[in-house]
PDB file of N, CA, C and O in Angstrom:
ATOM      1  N   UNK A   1      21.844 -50.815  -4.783  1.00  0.00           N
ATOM      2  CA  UNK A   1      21.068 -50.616  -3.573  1.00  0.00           C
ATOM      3  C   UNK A   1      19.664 -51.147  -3.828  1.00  0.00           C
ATOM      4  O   UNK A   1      18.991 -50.479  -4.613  1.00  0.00           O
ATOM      5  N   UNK A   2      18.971 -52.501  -3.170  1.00  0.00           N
ATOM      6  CA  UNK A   2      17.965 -52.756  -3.333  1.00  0.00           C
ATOM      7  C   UNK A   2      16.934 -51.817  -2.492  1.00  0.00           C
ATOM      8  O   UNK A   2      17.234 -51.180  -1.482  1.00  0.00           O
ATOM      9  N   UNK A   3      15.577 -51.868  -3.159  1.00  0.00           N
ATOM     10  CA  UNK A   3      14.375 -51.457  -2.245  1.00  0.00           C
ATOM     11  C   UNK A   3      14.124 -52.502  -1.466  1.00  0.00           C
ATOM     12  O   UNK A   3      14.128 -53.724  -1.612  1.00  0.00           O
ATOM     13  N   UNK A   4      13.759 -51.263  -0.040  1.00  0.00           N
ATOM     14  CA  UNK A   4      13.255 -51.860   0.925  1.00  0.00           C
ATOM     15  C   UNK A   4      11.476 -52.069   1.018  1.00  0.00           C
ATOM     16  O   UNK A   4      10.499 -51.382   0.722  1.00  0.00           O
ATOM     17  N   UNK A   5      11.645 -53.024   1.432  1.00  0.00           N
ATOM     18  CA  UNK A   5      10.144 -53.133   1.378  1.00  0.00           C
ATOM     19  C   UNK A   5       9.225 -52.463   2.552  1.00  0.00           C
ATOM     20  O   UNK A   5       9.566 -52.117   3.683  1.00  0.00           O
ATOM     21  N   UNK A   6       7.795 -52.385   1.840  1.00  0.00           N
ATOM     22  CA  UNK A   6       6.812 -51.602   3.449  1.00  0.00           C
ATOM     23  C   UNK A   6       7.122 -52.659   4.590  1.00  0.00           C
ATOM     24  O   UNK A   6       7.230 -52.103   5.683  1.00  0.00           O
ATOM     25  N   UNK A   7       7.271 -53.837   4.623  1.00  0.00           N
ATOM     26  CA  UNK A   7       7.076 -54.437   5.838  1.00  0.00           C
ATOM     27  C   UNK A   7       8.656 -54.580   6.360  1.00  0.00           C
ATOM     28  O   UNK A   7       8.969 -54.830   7.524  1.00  0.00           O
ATOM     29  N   UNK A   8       9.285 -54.438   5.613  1.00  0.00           N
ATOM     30  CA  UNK A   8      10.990 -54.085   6.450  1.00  0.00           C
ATOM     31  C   UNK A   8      10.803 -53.026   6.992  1.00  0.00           C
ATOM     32  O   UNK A   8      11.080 -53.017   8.191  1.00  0.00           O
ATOM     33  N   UNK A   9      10.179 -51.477   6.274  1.00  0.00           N
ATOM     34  CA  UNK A   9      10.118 -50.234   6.913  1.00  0.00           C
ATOM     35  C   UNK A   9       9.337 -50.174   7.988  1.00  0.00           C
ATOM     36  O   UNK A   9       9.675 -49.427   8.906  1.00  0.00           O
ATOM     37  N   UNK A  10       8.582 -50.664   8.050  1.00  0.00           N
ATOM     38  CA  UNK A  10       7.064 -51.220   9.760  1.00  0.00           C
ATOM     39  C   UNK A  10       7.750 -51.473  10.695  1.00  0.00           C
ATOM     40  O   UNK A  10       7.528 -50.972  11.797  1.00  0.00           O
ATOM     41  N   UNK A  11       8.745 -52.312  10.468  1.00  0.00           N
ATOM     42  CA  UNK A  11       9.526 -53.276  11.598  1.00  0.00           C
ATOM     43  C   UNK A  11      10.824 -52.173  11.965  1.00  0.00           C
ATOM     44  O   UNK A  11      11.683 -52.671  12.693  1.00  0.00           O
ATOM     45  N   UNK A  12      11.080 -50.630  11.511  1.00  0.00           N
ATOM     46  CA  UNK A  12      11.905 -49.988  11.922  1.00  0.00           C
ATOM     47  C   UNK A  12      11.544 -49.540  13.440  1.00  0.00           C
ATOM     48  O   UNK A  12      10.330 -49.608  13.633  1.00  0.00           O
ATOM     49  N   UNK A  13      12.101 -49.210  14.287  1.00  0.00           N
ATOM     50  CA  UNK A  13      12.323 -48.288  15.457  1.00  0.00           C
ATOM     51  C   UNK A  13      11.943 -47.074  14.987  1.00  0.00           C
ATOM     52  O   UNK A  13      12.322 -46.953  13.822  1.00  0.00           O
ATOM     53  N   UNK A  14      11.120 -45.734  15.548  1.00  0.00           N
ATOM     54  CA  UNK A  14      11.222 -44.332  14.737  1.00  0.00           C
ATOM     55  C   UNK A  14      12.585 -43.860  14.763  1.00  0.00           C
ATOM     56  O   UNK A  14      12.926 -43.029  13.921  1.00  0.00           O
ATOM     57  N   UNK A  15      13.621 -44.391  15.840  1.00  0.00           N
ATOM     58  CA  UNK A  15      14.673 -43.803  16.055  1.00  0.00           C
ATOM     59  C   UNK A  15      15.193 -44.327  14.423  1.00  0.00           C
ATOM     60  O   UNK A  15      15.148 -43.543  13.475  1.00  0.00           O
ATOM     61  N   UNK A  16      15.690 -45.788  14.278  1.00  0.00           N
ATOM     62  CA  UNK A  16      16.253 -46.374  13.111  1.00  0.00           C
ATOM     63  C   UNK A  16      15.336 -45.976  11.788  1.00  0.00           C
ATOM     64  O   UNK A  16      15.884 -46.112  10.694  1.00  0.00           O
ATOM     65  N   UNK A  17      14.300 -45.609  11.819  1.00  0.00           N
ATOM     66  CA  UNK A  17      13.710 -45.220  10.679  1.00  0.00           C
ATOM     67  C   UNK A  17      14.047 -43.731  10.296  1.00  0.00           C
ATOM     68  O   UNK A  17      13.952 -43.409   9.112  1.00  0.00           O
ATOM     69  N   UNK A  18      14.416 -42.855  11.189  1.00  0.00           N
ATOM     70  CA  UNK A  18      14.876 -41.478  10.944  1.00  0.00           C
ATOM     71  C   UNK A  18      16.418 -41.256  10.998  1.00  0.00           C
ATOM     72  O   UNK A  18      16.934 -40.174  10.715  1.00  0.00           O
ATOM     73  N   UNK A  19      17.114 -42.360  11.381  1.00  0.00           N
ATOM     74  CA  UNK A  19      18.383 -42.989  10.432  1.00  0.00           C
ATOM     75  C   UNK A  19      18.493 -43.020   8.888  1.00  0.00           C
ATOM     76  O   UNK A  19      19.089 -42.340   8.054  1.00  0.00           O
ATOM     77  N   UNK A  20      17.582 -44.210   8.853  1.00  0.00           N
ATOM     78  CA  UNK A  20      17.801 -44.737   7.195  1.00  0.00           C
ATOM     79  C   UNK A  20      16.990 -42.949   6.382  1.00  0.00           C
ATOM     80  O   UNK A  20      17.237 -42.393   5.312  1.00  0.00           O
ATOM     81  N   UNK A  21      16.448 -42.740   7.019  1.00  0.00           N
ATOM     82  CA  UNK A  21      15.829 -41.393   6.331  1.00  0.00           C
ATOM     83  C   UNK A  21      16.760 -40.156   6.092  1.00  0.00           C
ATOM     84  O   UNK A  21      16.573 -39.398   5.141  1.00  0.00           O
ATOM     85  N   UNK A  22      17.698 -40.000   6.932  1.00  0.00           N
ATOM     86  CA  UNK A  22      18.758 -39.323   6.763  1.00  0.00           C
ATOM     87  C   UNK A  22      19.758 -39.535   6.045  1.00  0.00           C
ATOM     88  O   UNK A  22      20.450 -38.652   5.538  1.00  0.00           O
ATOM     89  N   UNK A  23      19.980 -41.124   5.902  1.00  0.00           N
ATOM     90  CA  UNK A  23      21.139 -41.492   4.747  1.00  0.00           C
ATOM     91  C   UNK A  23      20.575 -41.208   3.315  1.00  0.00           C
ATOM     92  O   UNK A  23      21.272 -40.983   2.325  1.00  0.00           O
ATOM     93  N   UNK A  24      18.997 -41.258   3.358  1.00  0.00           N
ATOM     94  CA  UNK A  24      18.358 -41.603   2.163  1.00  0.00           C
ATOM     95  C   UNK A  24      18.517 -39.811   1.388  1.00  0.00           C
ATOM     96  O   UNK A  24      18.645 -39.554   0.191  1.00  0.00           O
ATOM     97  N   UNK A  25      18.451 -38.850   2.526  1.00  0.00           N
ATOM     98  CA  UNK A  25      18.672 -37.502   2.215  1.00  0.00           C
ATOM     99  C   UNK A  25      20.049 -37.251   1.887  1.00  0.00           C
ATOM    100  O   UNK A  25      20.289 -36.866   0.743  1.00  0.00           O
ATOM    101  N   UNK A  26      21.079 -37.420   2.772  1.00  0.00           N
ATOM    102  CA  UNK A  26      22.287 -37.811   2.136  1.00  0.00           C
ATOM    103  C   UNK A  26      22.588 -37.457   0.479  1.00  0.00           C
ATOM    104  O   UNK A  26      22.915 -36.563  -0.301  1.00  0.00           O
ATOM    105  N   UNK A  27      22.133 -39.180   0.614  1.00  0.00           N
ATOM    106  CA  UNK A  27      22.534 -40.062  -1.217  1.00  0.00           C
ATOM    107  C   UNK A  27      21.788 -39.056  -2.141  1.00  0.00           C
ATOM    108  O   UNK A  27      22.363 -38.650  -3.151  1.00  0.00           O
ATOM    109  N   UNK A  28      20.915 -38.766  -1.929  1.00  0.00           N
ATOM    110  CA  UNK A  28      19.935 -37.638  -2.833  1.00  0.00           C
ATOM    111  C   UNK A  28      20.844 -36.755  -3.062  1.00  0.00           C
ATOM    112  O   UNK A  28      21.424 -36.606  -4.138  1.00  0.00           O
ATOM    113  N   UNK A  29      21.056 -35.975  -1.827  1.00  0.00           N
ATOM    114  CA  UNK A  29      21.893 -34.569  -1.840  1.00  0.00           C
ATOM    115  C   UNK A  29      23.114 -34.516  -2.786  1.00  0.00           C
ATOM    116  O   UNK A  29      23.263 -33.666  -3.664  1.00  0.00           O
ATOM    117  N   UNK A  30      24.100 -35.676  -2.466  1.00  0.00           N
ATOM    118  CA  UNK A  30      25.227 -36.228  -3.115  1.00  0.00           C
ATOM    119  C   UNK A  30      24.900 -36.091  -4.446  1.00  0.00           C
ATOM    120  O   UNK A  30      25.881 -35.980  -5.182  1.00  0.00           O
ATOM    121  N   UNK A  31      23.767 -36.064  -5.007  1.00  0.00           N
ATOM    122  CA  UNK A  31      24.073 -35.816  -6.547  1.00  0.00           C
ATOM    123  C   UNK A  31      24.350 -37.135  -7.263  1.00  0.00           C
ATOM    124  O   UNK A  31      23.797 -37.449  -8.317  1.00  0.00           O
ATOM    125  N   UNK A  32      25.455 -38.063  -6.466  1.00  0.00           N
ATOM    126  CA  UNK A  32      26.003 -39.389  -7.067  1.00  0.00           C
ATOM    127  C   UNK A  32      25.257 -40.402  -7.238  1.00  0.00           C
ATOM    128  O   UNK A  32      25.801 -41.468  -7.524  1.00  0.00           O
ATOM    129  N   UNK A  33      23.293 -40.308  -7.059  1.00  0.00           N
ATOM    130  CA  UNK A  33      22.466 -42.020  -7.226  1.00  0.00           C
ATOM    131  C   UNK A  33      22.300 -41.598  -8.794  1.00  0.00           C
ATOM    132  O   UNK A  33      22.188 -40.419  -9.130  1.00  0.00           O
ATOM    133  N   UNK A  34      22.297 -42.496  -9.559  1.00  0.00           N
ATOM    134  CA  UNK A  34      21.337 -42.561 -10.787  1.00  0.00           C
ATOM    135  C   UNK A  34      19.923 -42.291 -11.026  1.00  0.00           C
ATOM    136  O   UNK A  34      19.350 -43.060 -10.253  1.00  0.00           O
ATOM    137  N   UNK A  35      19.089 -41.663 -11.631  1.00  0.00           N
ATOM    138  CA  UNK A  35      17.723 -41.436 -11.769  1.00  0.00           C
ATOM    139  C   UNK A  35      17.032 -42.545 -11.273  1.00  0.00           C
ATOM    140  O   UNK A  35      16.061 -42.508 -10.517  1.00  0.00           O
ATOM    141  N   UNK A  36      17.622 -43.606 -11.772  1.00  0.00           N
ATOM    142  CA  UNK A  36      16.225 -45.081 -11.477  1.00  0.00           C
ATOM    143  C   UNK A  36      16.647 -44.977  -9.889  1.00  0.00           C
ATOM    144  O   UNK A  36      15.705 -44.696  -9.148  1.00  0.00           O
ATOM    145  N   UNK A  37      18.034 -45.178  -9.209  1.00  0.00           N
ATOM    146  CA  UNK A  37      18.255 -45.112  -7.857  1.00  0.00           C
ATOM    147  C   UNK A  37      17.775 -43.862  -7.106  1.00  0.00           C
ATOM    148  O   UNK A  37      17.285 -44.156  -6.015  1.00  0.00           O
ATOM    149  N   UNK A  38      17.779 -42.596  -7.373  1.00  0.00           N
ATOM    150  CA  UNK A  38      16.890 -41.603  -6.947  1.00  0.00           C
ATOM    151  C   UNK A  38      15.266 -41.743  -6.808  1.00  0.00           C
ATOM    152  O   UNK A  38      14.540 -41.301  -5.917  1.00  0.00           O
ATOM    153  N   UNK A  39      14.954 -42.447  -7.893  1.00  0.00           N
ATOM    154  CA  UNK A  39      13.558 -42.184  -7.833  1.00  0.00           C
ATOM    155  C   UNK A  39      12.935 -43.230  -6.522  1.00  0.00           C
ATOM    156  O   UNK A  39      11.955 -42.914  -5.847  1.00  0.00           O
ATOM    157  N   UNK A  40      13.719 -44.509  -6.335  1.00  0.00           N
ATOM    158  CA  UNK A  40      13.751 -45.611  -5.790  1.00  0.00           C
ATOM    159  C   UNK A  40      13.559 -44.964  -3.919  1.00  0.00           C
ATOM    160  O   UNK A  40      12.645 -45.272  -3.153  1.00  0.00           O
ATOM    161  N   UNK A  41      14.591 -44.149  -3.659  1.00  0.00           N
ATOM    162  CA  UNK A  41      15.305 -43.328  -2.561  1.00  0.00           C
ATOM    163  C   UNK A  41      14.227 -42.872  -2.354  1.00  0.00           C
ATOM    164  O   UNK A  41      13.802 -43.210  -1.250  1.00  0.00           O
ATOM    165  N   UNK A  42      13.274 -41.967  -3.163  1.00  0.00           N
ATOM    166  CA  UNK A  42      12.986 -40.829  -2.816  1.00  0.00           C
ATOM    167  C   UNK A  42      11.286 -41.864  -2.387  1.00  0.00           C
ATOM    168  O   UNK A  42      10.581 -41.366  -1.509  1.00  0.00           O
ATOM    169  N   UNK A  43      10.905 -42.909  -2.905  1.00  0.00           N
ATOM    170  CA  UNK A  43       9.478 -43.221  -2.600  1.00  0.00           C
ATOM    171  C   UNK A  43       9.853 -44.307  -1.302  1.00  0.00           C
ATOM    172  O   UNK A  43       9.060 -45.187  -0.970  1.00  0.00           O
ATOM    173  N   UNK A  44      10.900 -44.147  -0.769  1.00  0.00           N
ATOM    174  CA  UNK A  44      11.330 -45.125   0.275  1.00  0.00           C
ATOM    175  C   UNK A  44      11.413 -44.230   0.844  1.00  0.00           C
ATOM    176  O   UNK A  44      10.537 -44.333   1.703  1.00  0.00           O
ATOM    177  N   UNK A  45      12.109 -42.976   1.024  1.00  0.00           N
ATOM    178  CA  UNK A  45      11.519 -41.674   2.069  1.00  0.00           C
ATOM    179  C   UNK A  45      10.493 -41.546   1.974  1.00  0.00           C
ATOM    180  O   UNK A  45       9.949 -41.676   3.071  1.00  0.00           O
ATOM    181  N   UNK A  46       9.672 -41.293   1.019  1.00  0.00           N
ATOM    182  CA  UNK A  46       8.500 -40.599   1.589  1.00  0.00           C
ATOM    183  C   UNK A  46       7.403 -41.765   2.101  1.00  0.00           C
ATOM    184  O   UNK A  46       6.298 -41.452   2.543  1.00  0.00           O
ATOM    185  N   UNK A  47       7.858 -43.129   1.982  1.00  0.00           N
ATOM    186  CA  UNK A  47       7.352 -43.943   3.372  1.00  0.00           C
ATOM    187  C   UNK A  47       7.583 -43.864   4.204  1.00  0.00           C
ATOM    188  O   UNK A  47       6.751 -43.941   5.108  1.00  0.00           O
ATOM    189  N   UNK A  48       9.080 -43.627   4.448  1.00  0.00           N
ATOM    190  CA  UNK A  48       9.717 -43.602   5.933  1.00  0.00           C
ATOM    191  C   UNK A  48       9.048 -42.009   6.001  1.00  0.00           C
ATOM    192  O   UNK A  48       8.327 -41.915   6.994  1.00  0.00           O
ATOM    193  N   UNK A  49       9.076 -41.402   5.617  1.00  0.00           N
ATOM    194  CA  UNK A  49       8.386 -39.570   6.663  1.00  0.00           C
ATOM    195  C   UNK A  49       7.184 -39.826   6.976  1.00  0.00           C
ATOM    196  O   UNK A  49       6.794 -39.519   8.103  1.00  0.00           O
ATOM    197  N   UNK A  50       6.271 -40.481   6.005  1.00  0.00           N
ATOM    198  CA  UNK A  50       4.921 -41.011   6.342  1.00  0.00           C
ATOM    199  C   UNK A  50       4.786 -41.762   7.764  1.00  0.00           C
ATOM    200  O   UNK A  50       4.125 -41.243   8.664  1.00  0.00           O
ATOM    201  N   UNK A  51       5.360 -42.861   7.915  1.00  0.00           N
ATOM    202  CA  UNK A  51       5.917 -43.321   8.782  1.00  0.00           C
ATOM    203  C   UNK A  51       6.323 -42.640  10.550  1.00  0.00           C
ATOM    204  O   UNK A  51       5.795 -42.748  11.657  1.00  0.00           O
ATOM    205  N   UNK A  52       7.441 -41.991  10.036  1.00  0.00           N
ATOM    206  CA  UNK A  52       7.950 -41.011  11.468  1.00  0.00           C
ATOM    207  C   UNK A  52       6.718 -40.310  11.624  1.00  0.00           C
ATOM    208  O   UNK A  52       6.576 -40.330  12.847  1.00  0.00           O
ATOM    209  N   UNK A  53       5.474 -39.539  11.021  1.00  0.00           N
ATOM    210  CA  UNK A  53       4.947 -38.738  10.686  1.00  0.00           C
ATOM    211  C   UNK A  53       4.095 -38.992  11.991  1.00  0.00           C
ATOM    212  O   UNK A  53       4.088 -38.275  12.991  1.00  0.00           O
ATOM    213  N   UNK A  54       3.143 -40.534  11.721  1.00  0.00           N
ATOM    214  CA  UNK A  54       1.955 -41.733  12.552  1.00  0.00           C
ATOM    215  C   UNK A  54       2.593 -41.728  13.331  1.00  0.00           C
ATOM    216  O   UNK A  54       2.146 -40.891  14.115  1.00  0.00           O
ATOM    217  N   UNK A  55       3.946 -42.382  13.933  1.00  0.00           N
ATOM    218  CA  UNK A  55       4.271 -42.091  15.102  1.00  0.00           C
ATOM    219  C   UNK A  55       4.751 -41.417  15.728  1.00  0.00           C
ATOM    220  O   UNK A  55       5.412 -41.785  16.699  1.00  0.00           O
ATOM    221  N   UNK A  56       4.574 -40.094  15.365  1.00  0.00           N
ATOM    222  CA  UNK A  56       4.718 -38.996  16.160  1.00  0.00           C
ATOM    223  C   UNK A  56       3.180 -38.726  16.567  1.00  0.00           C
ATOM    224  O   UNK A  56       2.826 -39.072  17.694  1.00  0.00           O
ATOM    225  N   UNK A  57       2.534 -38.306  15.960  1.00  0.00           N
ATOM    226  CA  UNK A  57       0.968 -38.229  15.886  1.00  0.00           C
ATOM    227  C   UNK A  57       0.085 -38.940  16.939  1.00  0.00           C
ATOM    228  O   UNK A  57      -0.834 -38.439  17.586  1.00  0.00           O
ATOM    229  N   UNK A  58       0.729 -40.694  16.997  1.00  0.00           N
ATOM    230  CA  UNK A  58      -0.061 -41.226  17.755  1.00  0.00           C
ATOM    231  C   UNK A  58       1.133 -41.326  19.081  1.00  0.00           C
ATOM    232  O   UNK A  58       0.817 -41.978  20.076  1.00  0.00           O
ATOM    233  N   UNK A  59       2.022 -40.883  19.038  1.00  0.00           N
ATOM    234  CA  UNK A  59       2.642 -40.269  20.924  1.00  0.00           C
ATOM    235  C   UNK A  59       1.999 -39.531  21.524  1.00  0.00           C
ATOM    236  O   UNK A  59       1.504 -39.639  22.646  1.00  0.00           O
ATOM    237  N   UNK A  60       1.965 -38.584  20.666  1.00  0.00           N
ATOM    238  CA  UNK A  60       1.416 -37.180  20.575  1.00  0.00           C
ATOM    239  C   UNK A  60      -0.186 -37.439  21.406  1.00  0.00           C
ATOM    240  O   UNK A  60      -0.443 -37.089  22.558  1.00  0.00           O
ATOM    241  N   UNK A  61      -0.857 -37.946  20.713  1.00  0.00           N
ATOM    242  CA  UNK A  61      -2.063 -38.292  21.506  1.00  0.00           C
ATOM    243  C   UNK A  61      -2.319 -39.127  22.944  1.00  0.00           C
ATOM    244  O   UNK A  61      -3.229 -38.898  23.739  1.00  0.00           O
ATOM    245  N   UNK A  62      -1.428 -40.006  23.049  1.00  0.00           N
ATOM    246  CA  UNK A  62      -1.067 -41.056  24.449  1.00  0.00           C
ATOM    247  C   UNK A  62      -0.615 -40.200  25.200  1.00  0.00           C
ATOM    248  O   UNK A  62      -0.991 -40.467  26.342  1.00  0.00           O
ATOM    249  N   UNK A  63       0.381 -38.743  25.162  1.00  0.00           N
ATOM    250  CA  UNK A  63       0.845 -37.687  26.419  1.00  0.00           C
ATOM    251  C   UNK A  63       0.008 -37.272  26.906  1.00  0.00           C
ATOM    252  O   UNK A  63      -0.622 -36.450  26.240  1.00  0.00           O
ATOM    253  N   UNK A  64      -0.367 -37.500  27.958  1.00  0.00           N
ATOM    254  CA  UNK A  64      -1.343 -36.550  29.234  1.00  0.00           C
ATOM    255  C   UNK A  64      -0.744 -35.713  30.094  1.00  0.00           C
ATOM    256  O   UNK A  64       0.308 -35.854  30.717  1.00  0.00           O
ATOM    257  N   UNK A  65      -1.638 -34.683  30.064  1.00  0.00           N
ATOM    258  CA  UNK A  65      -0.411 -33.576  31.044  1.00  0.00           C
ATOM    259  C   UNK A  65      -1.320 -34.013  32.634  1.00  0.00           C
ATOM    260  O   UNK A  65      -2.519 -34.282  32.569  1.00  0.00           O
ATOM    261  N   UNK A  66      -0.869 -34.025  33.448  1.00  0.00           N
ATOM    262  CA  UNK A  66      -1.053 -34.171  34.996  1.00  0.00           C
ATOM    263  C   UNK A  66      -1.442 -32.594  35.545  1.00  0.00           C
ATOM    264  O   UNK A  66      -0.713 -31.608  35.655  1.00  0.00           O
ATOM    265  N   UNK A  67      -2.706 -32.752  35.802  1.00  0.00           N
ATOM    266  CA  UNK A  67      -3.384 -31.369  36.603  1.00  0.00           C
ATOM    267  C   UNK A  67      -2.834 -31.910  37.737  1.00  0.00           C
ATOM    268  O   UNK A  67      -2.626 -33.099  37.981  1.00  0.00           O
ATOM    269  N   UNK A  68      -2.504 -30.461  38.747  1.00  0.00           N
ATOM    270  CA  UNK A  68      -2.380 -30.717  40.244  1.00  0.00           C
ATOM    271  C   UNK A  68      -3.822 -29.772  40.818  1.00  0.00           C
ATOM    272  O   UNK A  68      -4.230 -28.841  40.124  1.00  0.00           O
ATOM    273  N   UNK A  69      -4.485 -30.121  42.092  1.00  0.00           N
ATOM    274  CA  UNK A  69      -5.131 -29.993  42.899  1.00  0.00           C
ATOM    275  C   UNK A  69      -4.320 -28.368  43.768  1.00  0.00           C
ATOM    276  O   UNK A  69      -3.164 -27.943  43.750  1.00  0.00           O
ATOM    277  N   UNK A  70      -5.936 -27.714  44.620  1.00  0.00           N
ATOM    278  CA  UNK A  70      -5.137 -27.110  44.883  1.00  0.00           C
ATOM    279  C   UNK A  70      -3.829 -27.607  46.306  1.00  0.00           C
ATOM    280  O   UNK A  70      -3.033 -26.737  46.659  1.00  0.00           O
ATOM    281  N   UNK A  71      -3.801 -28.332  46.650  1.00  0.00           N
ATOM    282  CA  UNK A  71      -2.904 -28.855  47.672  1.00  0.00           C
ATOM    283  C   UNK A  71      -1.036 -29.422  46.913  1.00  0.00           C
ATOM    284  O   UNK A  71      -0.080 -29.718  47.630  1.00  0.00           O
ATOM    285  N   UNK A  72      -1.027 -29.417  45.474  1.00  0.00           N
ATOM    286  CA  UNK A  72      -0.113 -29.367  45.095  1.00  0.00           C
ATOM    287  C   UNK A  72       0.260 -31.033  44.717  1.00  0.00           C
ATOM    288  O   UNK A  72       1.410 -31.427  44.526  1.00  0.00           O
ATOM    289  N   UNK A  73      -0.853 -31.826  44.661  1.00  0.00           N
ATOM    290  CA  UNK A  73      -0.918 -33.297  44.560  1.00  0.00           C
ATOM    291  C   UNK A  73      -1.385 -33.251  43.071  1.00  0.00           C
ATOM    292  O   UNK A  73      -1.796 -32.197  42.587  1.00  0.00           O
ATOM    293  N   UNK A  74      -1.318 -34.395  42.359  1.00  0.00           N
ATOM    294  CA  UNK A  74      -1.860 -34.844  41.404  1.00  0.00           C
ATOM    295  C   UNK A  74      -4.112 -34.752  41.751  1.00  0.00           C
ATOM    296  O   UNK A  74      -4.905 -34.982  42.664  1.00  0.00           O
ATOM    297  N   UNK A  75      -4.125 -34.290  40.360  1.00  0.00           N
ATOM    298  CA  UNK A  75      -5.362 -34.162  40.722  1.00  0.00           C
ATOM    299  C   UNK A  75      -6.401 -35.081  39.504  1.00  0.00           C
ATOM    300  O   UNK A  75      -7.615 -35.273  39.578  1.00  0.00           O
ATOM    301  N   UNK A  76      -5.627 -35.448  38.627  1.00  0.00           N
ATOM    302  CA  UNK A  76      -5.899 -36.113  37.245  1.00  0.00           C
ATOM    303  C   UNK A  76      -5.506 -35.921  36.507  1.00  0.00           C
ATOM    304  O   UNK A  76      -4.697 -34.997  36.588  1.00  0.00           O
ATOM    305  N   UNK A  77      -5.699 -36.607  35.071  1.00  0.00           N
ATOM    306  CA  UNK A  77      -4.769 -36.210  33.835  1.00  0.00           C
ATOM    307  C   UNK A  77      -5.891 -35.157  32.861  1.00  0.00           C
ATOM    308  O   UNK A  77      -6.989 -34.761  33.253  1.00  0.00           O
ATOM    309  N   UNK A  78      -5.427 -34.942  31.888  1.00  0.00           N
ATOM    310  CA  UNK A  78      -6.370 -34.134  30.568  1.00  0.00           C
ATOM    311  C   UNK A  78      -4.985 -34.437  29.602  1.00  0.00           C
ATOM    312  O   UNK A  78      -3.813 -34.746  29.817  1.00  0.00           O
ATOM    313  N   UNK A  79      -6.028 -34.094  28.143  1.00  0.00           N
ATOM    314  CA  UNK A  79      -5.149 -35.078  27.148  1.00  0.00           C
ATOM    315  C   UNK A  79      -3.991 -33.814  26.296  1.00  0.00           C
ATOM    316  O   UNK A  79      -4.687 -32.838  26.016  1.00  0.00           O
ATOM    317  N   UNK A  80      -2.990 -33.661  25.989  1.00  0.00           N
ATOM    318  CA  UNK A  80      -1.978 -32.719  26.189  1.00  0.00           C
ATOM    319  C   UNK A  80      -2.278 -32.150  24.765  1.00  0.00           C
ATOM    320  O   UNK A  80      -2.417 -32.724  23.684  1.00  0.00           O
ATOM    321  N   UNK A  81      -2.334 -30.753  25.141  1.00  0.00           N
ATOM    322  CA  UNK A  81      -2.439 -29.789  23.387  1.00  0.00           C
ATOM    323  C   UNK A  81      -1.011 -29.258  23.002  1.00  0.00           C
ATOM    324  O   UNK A  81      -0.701 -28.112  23.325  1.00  0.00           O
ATOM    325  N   UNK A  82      -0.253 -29.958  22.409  1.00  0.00           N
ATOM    326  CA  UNK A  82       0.929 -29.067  21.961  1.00  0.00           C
ATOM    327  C   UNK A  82       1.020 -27.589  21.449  1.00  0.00           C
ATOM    328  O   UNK A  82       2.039 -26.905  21.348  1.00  0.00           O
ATOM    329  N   UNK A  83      -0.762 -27.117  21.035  1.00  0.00           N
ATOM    330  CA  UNK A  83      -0.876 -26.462  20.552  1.00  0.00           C
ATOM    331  C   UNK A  83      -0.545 -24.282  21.151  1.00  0.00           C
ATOM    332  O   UNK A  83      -0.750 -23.381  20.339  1.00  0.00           O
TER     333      UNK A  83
END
């Protein structure tokens, strides 16, 4: 199993990047990679979580929740607190 590189992992989808991140948990779990192939796995996840991490973060900031007026219309946006 070769490493993937940062600029193959950039060019993932978050959807396809939390794919390969799940196989990568998988192969770990399995017990069956070799140390040099584990260690390989495990710094290629923790790009890819880094990764899913920013773009969640910067969605997260682009969601605006829509105030309504009192007439039940849109009245403007404000920037959304998940919190």
């Amino acid at each position: 199993m070769g490493e993937t590189s940062t600029e193959d992992l950039a060019g993932l989808s978050f959807e396809d990047a939390l794919k390969r991140l799940e196989t990568i948990v998988s192969r770990l779990e399995s017990g069956e990679a070799s140390l040099d192939e584990s260690i390989t796995l495990y710094a290629e996840g923790d790009r890819l979580r880094a990764q899913c991490e920013k773009r969640l973060s910067d969605a997260q900031a682009r969601i605006e929740k829509i105030s309504l007026g009192g007439d039940g219309r849109p009245a403007g946006t404000a920037p959304f607190d998940a919190g």
